[in-house]
C-alpha positions in Angstrom: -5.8 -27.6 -9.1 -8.9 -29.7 -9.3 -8.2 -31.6 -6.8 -7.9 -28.7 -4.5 -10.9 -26.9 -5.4 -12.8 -30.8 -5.8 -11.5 -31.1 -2.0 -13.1 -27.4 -1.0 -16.2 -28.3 -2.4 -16.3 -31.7 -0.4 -14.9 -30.4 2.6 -14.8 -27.0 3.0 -17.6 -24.9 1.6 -19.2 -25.4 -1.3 -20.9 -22.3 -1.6 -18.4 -20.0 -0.8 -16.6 -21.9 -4.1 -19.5 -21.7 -6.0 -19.9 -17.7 -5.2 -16.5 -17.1 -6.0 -16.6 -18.3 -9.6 -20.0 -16.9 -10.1 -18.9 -13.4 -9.0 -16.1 -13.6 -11.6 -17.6 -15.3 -14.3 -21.6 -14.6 -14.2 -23.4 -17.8 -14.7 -20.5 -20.1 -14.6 -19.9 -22.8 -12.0 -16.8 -25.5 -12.1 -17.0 -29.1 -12.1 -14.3 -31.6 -11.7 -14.4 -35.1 -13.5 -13.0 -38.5 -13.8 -11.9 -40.3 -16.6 -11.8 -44.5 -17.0 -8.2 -43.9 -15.8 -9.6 -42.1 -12.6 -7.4 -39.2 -13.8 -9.3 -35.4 -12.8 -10.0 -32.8 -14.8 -12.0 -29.6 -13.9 -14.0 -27.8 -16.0 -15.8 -24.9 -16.9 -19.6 -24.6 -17.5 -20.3 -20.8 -19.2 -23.5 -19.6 -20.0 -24.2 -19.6 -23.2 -21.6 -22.1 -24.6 -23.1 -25.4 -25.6 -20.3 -28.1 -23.6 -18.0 -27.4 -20.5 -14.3 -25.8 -21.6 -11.3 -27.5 -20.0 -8.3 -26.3 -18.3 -6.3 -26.3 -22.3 -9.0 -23.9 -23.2 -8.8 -21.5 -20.3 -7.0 -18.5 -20.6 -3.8 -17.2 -18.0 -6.1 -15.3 -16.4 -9.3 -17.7 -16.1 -6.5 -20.1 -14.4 -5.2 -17.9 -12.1 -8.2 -16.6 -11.2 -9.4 -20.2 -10.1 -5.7 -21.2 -8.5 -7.0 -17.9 -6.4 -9.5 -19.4 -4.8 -7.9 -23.3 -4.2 -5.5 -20.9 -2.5 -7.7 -18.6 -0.4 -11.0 -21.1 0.0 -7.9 -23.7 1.5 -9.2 -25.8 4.2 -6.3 -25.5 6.6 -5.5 -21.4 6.0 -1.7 -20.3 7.0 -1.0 -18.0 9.5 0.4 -15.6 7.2 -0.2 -15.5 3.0 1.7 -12.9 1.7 0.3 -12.3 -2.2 3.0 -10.8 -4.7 1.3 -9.1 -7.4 -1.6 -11.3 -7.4 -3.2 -9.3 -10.2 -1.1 -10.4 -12.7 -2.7 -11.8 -15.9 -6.2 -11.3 -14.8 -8.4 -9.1 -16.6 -9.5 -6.1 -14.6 -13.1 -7.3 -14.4 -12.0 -9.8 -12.4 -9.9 -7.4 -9.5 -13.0 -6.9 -7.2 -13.7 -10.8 -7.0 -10.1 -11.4 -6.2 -10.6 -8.7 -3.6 -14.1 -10.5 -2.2 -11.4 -13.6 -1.7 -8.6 -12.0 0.2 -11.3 -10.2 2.4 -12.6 -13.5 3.3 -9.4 -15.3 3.9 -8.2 -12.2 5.8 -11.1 -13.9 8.5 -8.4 -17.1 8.7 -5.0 -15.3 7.6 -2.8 -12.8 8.1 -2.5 -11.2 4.6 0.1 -9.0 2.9 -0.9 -7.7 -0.3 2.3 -6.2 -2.9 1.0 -4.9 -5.7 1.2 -2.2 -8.3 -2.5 -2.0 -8.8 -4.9 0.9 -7.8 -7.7 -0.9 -9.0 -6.8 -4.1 -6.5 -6.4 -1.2 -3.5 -9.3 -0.1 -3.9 -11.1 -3.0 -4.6 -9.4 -4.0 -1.2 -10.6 -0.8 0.4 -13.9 -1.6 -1.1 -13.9 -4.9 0.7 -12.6 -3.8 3.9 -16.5 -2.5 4.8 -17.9 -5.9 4.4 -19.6 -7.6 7.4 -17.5 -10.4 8.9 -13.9 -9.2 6.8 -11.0 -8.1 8.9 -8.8 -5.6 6.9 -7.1 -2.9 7.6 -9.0 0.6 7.1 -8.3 1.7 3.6 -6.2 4.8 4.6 -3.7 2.5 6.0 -3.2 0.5 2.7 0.1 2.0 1.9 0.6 2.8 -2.1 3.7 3.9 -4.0 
């Protein structure tokens, strides 16, 4: 994972990296580092803490979260991404980010969404009105 999200910060877009763990965790921004064994390791500046947390002190959700975005911020997108539950294990604070990130990819990707979550739809509906995002109108998303 750190070397994905190290290889959209180089080569993709750093910012669009950067506002995606911002929006989730306020004040926050990742960093990945090498040891004397050139081994990576990412990390995770909070506000407020004193020294960077690594991925052993990250919960489920933090990590899935951030394997989000080295999936949608990838710099060769597929034609088609279809996202099974992708809600699982994250808190619910951090559904409308997740949402901001498919709407984005949905630019490069065809995107299938299956979830259980009428927060995420909504979220998704939500994001469907932002400038530049291709989804379909939320009366379309179909809910069970």
């Amino acid at each position: 994972m750190a070397a994905a999200l190290q290889t959209i910060r180089e080569a993709v877009n750093s910012v669009a990296l950067d506002q995606a763990v911002d929006l989730a965790f306020p004040g926050s921004r990742i960093s990945v580092e090498w040891d004397d064994s050139a081994r990576i390791d990412l990390r995770l500046r909070q506000q407020g803490l004193l020294r960077p947390l690594g991925v052993a002190e990250l919960s489920d959700g933090t990590l899935r979260y951030l394997l989000w975005i080295a999936a949608l911020l990838t710099p060769r997108p597929p034609g088609l991404l279809v996202l099974n539950e992708p809600e699982t294990s994250l808190h619910s604070d951090l559904l409308t980010p997740l949402a901001h990130l498919i709407g984005g990819a949905a630019a490069h990707s065809q995107i299938i969404v299956v979830s259980h979550s009428r927060a995420l739809m909504d979220a998704l509906g939500r994001a469907a009105h932002r400038p530049g995002t291709r989804l379909s109108p939320p009366d379309k998303f179909r809910r069970r």
